[in-house]
C-alpha positions as CSV (number, residue, x, y, z in Angstrom):
1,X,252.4,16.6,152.0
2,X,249.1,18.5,152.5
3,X,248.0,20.3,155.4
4,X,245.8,17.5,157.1
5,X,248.5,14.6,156.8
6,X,250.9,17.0,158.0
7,X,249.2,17.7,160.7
8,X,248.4,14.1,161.8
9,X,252.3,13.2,161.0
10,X,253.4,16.4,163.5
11,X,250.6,14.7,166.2
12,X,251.8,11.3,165.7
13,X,255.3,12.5,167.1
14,X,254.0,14.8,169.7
15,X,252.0,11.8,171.3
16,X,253.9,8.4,170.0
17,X,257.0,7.3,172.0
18,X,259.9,7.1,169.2
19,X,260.5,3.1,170.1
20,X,257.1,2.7,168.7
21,X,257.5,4.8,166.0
22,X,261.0,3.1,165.1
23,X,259.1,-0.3,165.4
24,X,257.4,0.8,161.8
25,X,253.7,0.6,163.0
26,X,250.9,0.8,159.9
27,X,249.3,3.5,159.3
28,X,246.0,2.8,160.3
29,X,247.5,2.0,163.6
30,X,249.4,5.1,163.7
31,X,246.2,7.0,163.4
32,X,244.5,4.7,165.9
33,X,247.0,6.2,168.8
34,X,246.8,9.3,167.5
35,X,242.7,9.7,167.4
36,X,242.8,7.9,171.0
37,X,245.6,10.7,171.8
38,X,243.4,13.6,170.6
39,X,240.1,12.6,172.5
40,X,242.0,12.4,175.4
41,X,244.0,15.6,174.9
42,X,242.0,18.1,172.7
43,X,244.8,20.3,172.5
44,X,247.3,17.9,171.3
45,X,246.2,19.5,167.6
46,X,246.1,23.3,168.6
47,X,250.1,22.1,169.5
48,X,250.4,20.6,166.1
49,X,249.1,23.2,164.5
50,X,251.0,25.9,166.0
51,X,254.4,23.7,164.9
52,X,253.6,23.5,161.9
53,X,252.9,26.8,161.6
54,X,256.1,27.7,163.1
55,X,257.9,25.6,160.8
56,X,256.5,26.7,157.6
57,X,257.0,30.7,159.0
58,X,260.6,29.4,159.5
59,X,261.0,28.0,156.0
60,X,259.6,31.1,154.4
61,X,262.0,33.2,156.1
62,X,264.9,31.1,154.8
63,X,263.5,31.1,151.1
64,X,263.3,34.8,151.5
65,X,266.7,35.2,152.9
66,X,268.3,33.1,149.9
67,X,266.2,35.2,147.3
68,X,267.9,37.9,148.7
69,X,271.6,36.7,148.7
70,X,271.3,34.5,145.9
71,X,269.3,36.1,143.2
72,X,270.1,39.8,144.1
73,X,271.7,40.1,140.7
74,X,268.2,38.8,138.6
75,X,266.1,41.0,141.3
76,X,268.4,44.2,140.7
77,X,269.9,43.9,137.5
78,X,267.8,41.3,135.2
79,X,268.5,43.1,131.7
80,X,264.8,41.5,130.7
81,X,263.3,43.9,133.2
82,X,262.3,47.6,132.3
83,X,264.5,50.1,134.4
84,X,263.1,53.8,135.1
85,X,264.3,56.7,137.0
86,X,268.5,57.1,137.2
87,X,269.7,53.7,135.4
88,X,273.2,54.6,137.1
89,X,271.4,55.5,140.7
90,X,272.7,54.1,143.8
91,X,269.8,52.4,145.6
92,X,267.4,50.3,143.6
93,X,264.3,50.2,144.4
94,X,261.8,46.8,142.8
95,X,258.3,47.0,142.3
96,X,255.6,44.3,141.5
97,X,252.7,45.2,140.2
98,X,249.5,44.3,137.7
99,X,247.9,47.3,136.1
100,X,244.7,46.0,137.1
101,X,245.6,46.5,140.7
102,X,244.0,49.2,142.0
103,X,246.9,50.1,145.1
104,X,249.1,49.8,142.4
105,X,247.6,52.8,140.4
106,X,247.2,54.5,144.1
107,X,251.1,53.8,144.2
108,X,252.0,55.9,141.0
109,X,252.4,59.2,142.6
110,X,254.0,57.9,145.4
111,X,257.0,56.1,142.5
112,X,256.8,59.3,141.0
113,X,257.2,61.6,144.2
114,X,260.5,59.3,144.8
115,X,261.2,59.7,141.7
116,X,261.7,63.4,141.6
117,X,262.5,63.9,145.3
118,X,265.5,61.1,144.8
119,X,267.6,61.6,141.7
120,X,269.8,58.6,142.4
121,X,266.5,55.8,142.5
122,X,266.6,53.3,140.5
123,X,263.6,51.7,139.6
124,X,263.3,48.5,138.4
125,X,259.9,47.1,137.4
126,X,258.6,43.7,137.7
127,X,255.2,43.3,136.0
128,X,253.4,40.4,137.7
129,X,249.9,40.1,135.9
130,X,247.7,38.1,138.4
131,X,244.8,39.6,137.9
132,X,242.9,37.9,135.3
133,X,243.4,37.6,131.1
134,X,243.4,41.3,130.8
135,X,246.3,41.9,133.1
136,X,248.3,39.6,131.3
137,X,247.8,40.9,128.3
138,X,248.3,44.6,129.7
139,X,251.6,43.3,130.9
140,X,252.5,41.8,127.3
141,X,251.7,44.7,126.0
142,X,253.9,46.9,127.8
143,X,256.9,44.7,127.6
144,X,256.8,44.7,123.7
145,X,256.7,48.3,123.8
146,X,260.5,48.4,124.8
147,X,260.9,47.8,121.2
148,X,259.3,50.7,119.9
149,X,261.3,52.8,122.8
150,X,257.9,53.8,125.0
151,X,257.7,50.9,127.9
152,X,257.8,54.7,130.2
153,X,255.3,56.0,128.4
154,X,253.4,53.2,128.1
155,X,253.6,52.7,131.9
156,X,252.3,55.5,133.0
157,X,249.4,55.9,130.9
158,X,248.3,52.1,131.8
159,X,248.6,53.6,135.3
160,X,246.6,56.6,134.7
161,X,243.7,54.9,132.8
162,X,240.4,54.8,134.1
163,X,238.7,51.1,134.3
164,X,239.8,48.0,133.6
165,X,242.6,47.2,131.2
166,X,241.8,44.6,128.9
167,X,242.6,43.8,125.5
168,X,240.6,46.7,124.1
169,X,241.5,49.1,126.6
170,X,245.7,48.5,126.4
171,X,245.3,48.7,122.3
172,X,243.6,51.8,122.4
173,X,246.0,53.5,124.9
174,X,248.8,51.9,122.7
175,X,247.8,53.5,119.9
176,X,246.9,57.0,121.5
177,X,251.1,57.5,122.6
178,X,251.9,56.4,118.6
179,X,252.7,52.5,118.9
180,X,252.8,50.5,116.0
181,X,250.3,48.3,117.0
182,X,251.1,45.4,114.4
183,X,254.0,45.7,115.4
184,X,253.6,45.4,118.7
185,X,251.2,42.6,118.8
186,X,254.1,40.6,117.0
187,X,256.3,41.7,120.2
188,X,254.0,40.6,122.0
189,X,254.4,36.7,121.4
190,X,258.6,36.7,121.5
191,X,259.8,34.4,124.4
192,X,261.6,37.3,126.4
193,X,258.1,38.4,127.5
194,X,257.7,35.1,128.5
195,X,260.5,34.5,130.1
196,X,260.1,38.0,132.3
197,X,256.5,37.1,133.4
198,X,257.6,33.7,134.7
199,X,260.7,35.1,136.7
200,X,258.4,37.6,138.2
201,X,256.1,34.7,139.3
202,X,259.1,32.6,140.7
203,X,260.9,35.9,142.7
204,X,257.5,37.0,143.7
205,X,257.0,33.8,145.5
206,X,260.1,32.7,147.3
207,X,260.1,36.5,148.9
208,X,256.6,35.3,150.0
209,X,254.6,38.0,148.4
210,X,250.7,37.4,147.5
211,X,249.7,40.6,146.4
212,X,250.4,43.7,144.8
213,X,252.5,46.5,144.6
214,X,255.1,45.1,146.4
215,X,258.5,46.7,146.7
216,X,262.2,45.3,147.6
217,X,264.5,47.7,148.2
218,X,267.5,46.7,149.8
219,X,266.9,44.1,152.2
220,X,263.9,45.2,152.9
221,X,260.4,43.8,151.5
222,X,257.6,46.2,151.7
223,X,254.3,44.1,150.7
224,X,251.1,46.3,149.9
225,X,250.6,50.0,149.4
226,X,253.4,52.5,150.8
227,X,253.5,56.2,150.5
228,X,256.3,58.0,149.5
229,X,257.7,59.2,153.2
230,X,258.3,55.5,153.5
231,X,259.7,54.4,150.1
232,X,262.2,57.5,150.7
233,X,262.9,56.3,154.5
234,X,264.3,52.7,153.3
235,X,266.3,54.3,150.5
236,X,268.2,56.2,152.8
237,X,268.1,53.5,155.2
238,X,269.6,51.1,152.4
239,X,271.7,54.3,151.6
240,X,273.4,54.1,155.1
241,X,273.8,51.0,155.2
242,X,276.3,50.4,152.1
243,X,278.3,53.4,153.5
């Protein structure tokens, strides 16, 4: 149901009496009552509005919450997603990201400074390419370079590069760390990279995140650019609370 006709449906039971509505009335004579309704009561719709709004806020928060406690295995331990930092660590932290986002490359340091100031992080990345052609390809790129043993090294010089990465770009960076690049362009098509772009999309949207970086790290979702002090505050937080 789109917005409008959901918003009519939510007026038509603020301002109808139930017997009429269990009497089946058409719907052209539903929105009869419900236009006479409005110019009589302007603020009938602000009420319908703020409802529905409620109620989709509500159903967020419940997709979230099963995300959470349902698919905490594919968010933590999906064996399709790249894993840096302490593989064994104690608190795992998610990212999502697209290397063509620039808070993402602002973010770097920050990963890196809880990196080395937490031995016992481990990061899990989720590449999320929703930035245009080039992102996906970046993306492709860097998950076929798990077969050549240098996603890591691949990561962080995608993150380091200046300007946009497009297909030009992620080749020659690819090149300059020693990548086959045949090879890799091969990897490239195989259905796991697939497969890992289109979970990322799913996960990404029932937590109800529409940008990037954005973390998970316990129960805790952390949308948007975070410095370090903070990533390390809900580690420890998620720390504590598994004691």
């Amino acid at each position: 149901m789109n917005l409008k006709k959901s918003i009519v449906a939510l007026t038509a039971s603020i301002v109808l009496p139930w017997g009429a509505l269990a009497e089946g009335l058409d719907e052209s004579r539903v929105k009869e009552l419900v236009l006479e309704a409005i110019r009589e009561n302007p603020g009938i719709v602000m009420e319908a509005v703020s409802i529905l709004e409620q109620q989709q806020a509500e159903a967020a928060e419940l997709a979230r919450a099963d995300t959470l406690s349902n698919q905490r295995n594919l968010l933590e331990q999906d064996p399709n997603a790249p894993v840096l930092g302490n593989p064994e660590g104690d608190v795992t932290v998610v990212e999502f990201f697209d290397y063509n986002c620039p808070y993402c490359r602002r973010a770097m340091d920050e990963v890196q400074g809880l990196l080395d100031d937490d031995p016992n992080v481990r990061l899990v990345y989720r590449e999320w390419p929703i930035l245009g052609e080039g992102s996906v390809f970046a993306a492709r790129a860097a998950l076929a370079s798990r077969n050549q043993g240098k996603y890591e090294e691949f990561h962080w010089a995608m993150m380091g590069m200046k300007g946009r990465a497009d297909e030009a770009s992620v080749m020659r960076i690819a090149e300059e760390i020693g990548l086959d690049l045949d090879q890799l362009q091969k990897d490239m098509q195989a259905p796991e990279i697939e497969e890992h772009i289109v979970t990322s999309m799913n996960l990404s949207r029932s937590l109800g995140f529409s940008g990037t970086p954005s973390f998970v790290i316990g129960d805790e979702l952390v949308p948007g650019f975070v410095e370090k002090a903070q990533l390390l505050d809900a580690v420890t937080a998620t720390r504590e609370e598994r004691e």
